[in-house]
N, CA, C and O of each residue as an XYZ file, in Angstrom:
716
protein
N       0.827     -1.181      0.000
C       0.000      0.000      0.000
C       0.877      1.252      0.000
O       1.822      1.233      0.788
N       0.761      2.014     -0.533
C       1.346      3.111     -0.956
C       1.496      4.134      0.442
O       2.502      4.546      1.020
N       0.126      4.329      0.688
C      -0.302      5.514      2.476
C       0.634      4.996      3.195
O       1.437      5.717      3.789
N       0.694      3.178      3.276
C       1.423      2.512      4.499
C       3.034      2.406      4.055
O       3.985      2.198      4.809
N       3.051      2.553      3.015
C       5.142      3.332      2.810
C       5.368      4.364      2.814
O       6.576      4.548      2.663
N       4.734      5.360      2.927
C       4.785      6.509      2.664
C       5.024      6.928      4.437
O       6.023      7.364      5.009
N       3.724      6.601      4.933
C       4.751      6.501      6.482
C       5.694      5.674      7.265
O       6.161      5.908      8.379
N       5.827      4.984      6.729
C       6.869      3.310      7.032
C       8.183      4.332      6.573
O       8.943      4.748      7.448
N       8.325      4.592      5.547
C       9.566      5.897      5.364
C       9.523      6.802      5.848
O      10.579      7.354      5.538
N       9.008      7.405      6.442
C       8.843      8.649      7.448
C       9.566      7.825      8.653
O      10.701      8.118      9.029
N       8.717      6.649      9.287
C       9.032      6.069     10.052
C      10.585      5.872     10.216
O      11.129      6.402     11.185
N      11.154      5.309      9.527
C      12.976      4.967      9.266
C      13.392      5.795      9.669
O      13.922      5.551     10.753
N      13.499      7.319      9.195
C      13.822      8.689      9.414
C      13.729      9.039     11.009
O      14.682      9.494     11.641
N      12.598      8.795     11.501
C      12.314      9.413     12.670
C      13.167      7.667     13.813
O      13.070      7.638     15.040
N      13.526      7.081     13.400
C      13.923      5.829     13.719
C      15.368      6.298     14.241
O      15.776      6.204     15.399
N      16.027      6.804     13.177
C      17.412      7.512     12.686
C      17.678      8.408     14.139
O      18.692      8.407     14.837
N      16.492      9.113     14.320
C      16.462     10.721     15.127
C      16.677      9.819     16.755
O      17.404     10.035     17.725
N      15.765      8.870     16.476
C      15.707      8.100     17.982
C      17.274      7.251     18.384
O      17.872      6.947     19.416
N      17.444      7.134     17.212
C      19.313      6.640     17.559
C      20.221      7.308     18.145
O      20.900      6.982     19.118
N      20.234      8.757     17.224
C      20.835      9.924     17.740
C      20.079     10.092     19.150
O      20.757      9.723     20.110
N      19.407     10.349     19.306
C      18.628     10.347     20.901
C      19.497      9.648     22.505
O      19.677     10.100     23.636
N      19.963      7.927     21.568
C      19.623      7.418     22.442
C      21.545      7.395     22.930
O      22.154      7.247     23.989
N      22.016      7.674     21.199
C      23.316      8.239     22.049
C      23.806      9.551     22.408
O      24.965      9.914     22.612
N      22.724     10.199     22.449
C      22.952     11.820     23.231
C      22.390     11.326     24.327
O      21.955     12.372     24.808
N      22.076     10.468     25.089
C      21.545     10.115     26.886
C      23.361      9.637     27.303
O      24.183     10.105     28.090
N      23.390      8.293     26.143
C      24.811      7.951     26.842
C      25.762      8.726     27.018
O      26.471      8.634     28.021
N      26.053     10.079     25.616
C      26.869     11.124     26.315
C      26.733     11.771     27.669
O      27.633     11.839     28.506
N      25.783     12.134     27.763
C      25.233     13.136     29.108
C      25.546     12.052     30.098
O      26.597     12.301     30.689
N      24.865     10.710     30.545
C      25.068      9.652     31.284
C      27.001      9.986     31.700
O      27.474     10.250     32.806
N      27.605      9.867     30.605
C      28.992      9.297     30.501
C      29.739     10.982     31.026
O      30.935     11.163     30.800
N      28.887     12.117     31.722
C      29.409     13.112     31.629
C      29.894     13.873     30.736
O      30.459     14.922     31.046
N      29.711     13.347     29.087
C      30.027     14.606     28.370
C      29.132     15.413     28.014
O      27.902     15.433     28.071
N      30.075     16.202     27.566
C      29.131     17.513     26.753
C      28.502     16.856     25.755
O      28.744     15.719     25.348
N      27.428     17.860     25.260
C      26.556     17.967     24.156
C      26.314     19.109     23.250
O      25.833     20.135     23.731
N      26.670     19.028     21.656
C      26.970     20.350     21.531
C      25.467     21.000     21.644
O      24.407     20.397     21.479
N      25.656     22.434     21.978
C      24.412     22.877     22.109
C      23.862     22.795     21.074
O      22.785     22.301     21.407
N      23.817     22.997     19.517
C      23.066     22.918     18.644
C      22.536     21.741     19.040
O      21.609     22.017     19.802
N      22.650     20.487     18.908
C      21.797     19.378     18.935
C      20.527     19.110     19.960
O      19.496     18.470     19.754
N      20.969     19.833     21.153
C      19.693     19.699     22.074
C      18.786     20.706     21.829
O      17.677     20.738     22.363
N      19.310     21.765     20.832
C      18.228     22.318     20.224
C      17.732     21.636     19.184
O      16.559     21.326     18.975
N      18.609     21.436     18.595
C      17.786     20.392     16.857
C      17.145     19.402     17.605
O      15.976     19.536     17.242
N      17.162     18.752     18.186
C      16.712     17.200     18.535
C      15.049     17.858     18.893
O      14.196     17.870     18.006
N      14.809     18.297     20.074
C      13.330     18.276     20.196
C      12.458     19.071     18.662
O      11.290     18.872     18.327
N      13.262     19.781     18.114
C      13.125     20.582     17.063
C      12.312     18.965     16.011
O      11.164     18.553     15.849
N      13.085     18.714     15.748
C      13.131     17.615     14.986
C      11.620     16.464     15.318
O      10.540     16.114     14.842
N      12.049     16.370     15.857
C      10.735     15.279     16.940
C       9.969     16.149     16.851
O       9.532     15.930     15.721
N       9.284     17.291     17.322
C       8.070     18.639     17.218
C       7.697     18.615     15.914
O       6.539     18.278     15.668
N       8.649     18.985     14.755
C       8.347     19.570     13.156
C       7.981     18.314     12.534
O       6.825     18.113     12.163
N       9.141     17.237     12.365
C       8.869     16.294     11.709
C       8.202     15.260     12.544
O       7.177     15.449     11.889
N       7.943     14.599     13.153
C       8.030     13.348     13.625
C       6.332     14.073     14.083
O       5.334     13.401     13.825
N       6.226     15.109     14.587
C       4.574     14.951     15.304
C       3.790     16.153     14.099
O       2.700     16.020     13.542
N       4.860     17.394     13.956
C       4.025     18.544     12.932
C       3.737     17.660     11.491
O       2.632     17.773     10.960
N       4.942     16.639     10.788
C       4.110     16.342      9.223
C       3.919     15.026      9.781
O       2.799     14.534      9.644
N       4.847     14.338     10.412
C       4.305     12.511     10.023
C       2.820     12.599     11.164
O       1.764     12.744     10.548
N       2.725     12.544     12.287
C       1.874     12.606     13.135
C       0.289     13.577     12.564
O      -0.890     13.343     12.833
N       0.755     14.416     11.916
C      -0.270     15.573     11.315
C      -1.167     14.525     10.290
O      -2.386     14.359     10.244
N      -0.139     13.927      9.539
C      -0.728     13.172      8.400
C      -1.890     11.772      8.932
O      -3.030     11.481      8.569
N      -1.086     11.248      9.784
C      -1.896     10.436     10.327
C      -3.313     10.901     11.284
O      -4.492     10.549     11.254
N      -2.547     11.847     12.106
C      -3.908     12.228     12.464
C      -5.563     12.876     11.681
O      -6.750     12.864     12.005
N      -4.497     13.539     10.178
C      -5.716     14.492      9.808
C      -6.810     13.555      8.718
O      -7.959     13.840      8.380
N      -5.920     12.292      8.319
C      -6.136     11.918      7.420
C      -6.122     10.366      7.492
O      -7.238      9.851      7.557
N      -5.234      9.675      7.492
C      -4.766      8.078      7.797
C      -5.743      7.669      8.917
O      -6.400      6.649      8.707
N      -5.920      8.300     10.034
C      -6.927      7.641     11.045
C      -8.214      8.251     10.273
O      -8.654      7.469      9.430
N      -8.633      8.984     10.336
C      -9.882      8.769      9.903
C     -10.387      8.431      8.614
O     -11.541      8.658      8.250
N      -9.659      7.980      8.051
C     -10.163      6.565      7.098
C     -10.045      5.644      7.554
O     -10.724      4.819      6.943
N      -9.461      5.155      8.475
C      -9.429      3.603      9.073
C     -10.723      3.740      9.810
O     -11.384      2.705      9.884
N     -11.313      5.032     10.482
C     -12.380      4.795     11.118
C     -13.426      4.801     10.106
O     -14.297      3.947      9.939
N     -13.224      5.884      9.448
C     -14.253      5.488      7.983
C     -14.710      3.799      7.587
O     -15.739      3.449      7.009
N     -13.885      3.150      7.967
C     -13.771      1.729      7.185
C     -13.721      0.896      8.324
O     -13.146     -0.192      8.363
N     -14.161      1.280      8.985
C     -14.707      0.285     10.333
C     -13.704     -0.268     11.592
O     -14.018     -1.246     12.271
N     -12.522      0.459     11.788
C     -11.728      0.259     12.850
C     -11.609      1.752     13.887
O     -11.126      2.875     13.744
N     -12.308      1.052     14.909
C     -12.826      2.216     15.879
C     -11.305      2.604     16.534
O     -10.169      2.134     16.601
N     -12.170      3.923     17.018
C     -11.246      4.768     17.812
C     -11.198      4.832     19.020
O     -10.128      4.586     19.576
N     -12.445      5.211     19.838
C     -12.547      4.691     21.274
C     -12.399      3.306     21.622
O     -13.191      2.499     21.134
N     -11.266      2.823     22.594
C     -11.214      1.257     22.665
C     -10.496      0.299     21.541
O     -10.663     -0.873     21.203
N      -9.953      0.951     21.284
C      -9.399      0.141     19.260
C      -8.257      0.997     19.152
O      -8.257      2.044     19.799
N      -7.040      0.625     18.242
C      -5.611      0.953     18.027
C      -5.474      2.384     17.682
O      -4.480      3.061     17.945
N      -6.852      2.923     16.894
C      -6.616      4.245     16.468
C      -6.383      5.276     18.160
O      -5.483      6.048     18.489
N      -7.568      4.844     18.859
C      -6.897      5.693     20.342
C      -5.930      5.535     20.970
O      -5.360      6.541     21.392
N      -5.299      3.997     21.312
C      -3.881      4.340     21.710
C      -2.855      5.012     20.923
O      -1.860      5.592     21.357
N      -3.217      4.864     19.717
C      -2.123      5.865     18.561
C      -2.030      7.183     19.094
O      -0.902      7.675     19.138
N      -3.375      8.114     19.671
C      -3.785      9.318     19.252
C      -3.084      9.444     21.408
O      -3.110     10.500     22.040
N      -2.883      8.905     21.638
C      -2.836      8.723     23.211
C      -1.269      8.516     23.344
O      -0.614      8.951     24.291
N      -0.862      7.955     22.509
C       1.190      7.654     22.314
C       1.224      9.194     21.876
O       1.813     10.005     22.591
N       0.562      9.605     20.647
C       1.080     11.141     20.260
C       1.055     11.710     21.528
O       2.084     11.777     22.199
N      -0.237     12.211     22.005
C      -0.024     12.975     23.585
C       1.423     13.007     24.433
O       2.106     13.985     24.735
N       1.637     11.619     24.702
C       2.594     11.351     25.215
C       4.109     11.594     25.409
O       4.893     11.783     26.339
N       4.131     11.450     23.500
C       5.587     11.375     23.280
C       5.578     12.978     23.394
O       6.623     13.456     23.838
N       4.365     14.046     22.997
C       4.528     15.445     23.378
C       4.738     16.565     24.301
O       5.114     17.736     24.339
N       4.133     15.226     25.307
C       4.406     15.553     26.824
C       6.290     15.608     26.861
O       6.816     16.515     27.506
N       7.235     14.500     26.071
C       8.453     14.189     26.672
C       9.097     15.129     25.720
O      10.004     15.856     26.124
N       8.744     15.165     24.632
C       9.882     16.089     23.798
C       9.567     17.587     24.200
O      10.296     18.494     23.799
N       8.352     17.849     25.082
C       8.472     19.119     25.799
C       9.361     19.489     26.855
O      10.183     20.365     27.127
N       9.053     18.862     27.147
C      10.458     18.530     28.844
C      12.122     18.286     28.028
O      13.119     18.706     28.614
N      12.247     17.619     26.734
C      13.684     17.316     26.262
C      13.889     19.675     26.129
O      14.645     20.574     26.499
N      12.596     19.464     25.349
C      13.202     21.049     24.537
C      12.864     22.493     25.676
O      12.852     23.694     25.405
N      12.624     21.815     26.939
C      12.522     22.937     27.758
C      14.133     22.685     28.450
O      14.908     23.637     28.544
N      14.469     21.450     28.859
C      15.777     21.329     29.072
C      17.251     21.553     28.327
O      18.426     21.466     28.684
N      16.456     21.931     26.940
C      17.620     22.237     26.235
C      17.450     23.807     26.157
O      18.498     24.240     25.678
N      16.753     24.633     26.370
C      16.423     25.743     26.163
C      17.007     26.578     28.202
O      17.101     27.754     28.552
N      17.179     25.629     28.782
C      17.373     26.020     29.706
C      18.738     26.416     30.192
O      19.538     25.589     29.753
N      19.524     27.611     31.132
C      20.723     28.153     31.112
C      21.324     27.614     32.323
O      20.889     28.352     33.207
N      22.093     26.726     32.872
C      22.625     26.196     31.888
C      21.543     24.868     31.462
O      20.415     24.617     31.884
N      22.454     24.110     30.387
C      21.580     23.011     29.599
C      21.247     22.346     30.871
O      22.093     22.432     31.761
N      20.045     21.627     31.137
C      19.399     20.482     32.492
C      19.435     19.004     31.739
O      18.422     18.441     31.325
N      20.834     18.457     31.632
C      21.220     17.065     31.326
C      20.303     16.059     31.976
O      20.036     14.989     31.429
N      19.871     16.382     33.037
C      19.487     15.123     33.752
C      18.123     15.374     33.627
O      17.420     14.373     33.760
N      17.452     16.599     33.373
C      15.585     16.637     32.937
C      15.856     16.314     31.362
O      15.050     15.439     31.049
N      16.593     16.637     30.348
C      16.834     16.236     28.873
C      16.558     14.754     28.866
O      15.622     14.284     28.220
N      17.700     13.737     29.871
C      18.085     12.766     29.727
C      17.184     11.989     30.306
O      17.212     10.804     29.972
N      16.219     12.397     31.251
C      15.061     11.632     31.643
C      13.811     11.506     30.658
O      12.901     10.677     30.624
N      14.035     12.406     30.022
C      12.230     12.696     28.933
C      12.929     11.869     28.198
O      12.750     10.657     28.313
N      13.874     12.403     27.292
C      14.598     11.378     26.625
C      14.724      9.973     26.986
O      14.782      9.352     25.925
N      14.801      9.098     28.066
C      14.873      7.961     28.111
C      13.053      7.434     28.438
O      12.706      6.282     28.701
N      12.459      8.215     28.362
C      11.208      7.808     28.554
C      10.580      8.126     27.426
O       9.726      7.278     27.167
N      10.633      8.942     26.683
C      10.200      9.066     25.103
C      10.985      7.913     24.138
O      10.150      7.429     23.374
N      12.063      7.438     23.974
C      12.784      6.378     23.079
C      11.750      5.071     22.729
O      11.196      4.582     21.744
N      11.877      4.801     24.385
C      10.884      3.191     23.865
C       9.719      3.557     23.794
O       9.043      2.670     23.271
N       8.880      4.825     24.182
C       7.513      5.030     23.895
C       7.461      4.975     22.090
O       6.837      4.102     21.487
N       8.219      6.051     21.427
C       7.948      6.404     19.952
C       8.487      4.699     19.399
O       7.925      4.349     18.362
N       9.458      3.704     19.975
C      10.194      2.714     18.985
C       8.988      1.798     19.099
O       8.495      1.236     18.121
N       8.425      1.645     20.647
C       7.134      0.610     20.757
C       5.836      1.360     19.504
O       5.502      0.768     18.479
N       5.419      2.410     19.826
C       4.806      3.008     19.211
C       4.494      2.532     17.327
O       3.475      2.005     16.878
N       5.965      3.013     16.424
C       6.078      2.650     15.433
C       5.915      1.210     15.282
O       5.026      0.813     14.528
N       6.611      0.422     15.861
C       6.410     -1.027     15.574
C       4.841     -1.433     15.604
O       4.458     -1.985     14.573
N       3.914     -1.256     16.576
C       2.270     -1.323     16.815
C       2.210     -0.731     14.872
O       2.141     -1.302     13.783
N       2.261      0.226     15.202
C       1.905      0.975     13.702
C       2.220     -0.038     12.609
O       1.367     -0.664     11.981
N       3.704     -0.141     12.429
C       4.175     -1.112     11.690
C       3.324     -2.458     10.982
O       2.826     -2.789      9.906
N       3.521     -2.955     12.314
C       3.135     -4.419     12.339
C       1.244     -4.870     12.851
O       0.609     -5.923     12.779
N       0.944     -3.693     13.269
C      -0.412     -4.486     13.110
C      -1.695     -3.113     12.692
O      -2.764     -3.486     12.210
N      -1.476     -1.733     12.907
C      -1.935     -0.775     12.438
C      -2.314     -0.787     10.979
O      -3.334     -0.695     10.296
N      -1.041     -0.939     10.824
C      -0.373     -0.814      8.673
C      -1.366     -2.336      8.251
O      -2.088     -2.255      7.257
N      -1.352     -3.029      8.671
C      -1.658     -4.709      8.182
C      -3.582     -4.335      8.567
O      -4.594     -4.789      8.032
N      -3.490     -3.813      9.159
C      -5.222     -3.788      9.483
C      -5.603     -2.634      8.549
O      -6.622     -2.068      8.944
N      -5.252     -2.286      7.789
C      -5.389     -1.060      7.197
C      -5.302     -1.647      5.950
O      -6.291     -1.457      5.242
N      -4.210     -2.450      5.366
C      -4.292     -3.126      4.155
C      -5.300     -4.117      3.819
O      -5.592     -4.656      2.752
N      -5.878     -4.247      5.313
C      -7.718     -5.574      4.865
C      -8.928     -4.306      4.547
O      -9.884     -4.632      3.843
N      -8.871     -3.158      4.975
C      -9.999     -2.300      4.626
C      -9.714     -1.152      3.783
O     -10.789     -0.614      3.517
N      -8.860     -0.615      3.311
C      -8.756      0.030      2.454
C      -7.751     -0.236      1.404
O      -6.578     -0.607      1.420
N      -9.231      0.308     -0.190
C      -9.228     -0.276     -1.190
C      -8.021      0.574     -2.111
O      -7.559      1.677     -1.821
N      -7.685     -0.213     -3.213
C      -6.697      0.405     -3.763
C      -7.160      1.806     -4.503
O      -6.136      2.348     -4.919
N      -7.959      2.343     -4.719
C      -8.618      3.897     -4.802
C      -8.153      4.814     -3.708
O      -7.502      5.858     -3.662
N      -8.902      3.798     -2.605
C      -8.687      4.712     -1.737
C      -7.082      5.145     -1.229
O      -6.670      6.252     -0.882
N      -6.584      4.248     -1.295
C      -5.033      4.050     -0.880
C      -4.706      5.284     -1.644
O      -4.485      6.304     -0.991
N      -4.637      5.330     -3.174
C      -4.176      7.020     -3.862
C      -3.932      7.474     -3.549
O      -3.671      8.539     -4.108
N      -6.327      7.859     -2.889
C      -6.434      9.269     -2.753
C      -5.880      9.740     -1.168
O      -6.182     10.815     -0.649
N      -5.469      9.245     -0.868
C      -4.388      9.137      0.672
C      -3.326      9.781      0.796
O      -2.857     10.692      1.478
N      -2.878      8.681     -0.530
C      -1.424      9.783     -0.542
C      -1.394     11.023     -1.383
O      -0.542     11.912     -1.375
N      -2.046     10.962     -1.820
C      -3.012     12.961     -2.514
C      -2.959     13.782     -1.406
O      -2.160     14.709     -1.267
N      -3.873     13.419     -0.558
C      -4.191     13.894      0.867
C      -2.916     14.228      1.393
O      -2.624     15.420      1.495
N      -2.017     13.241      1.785
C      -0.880     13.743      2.557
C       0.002     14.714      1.665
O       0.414     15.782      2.116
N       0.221     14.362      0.607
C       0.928     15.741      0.020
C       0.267     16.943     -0.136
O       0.828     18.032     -0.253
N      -1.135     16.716     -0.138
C      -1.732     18.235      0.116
C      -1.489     18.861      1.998
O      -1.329     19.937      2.574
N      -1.580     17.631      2.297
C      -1.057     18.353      3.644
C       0.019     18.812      3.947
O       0.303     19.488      4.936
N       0.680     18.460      3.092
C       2.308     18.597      3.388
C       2.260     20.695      2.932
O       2.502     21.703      3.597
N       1.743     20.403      1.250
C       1.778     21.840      0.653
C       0.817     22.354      1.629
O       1.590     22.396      2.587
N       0.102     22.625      1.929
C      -1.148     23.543      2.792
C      -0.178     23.841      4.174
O      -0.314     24.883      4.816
N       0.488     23.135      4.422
C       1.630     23.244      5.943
C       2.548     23.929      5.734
O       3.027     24.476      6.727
N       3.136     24.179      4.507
C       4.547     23.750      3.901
C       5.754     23.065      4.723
O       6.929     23.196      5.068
N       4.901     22.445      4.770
C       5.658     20.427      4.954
C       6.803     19.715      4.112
O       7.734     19.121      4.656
N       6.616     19.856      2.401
C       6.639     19.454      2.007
C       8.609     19.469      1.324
O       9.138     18.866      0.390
N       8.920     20.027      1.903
C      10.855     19.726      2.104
C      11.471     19.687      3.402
O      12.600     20.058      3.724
N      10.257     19.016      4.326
C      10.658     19.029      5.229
C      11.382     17.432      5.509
O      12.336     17.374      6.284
N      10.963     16.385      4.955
C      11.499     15.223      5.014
C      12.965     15.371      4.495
O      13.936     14.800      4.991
N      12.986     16.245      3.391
C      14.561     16.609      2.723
C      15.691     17.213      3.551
O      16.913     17.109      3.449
N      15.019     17.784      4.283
C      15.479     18.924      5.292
C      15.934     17.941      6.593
O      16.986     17.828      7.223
N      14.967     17.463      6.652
C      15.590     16.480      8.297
C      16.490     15.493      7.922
O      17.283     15.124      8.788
N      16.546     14.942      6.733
C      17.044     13.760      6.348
C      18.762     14.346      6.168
O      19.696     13.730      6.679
N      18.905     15.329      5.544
C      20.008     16.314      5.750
C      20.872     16.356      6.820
O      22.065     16.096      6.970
N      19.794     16.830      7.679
C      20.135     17.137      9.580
C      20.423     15.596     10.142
O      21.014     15.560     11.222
N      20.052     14.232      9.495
C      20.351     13.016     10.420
C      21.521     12.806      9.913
O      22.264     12.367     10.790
N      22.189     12.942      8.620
C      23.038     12.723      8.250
C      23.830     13.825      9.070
O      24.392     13.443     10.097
N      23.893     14.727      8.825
C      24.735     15.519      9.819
C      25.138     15.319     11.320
O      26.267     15.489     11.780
N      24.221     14.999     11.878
C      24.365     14.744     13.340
C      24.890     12.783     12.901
O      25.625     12.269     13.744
N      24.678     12.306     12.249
C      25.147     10.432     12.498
C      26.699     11.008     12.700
O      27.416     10.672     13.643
N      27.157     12.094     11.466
C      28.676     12.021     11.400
C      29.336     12.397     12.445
O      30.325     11.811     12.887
N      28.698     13.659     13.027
C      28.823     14.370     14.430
C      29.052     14.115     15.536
O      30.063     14.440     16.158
N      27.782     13.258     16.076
C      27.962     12.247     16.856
C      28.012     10.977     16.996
O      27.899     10.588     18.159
N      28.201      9.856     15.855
C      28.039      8.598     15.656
C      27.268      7.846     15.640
O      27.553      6.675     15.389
């Protein structure tokens, strides 16, 4: 299905961001520094991409065609989806208030941060593996398209739409940076 690669590649990307994540805890853990750009990019990153286009898309559009097509929301996968977003927004608030803070707060960064990682990695995989697959028994190949129509109009109506180019840029930058 086209809708379900279209975020499955989003997914990878934001996969990438959670790597970098998880070795900016072990720096801080291990007492080093962090350059300041990154604890600004990082919640940056997670906010714009990961909840403003991939999360946007799903929410404005991807879930409610699955509810359209008979997979409920109250009590059913679409609400814990919409209940993980909350969540992970709650932690990348606390990462980007700790990075915004004088001096940087390593140990409030490094706590949201270790509590946001396995929320968004559990998160995607649900999506992955049984979201994406329940989605390929009810929606038809029409509909699948006009989906991904939808998300690129969301992308242009946001201007979204170099933003995957743009982050994908920034992971490569930070892999070399910090490893």
């Amino acid at each position: 299905m086209q809708s379900v690669n279209y975020l499955m590649k989003e997914h990878r990307l934001i996969e990438r961001g959670l790597d970098l994540l998880e070795k900016s805890v072990a720096l801080i853990e291990a007492n080093q520094s962090l350059p300041e750009e990154f604890v600004q990019w990082v919640p940056d990153f997670f906010m714009n991409f990961a909840d403003g286009c991939h999360h946007a898309k799903e929410e404005d559009v991807f879930f409610p065609a699955l509810k359209e097509n008979g997979i409920p929301v109250e009590g059913g996968p679409i609400g814990v989806m919409l209940y993980e977003h909350e969540l992970g927004r709650d932690c990348n608030r606390r990462m980007r208030e700790a990075g915004e803070s004088n001096p940087f707060n390593g140990s409030q960064f490094s706590d949201a941060a270790v509590e946001f990682i396995p929320l968004l990695r559990q998160h995607i995989f649900k999506e992955d593996n049984v979201l994406f697959k329940m989605a390929a028994n009810v929606i038809s190949l029409e509909e699948d398209s006009k989906l991904v129509q939808l998300y690129e109009e969301v992308e242009k109506e946001r201007g979204l739409d170099k933003r995957y180019q743009k982050y994908e840029a920034d992971i490569i930058r930070w892999e070399e940076a910090i490893g």
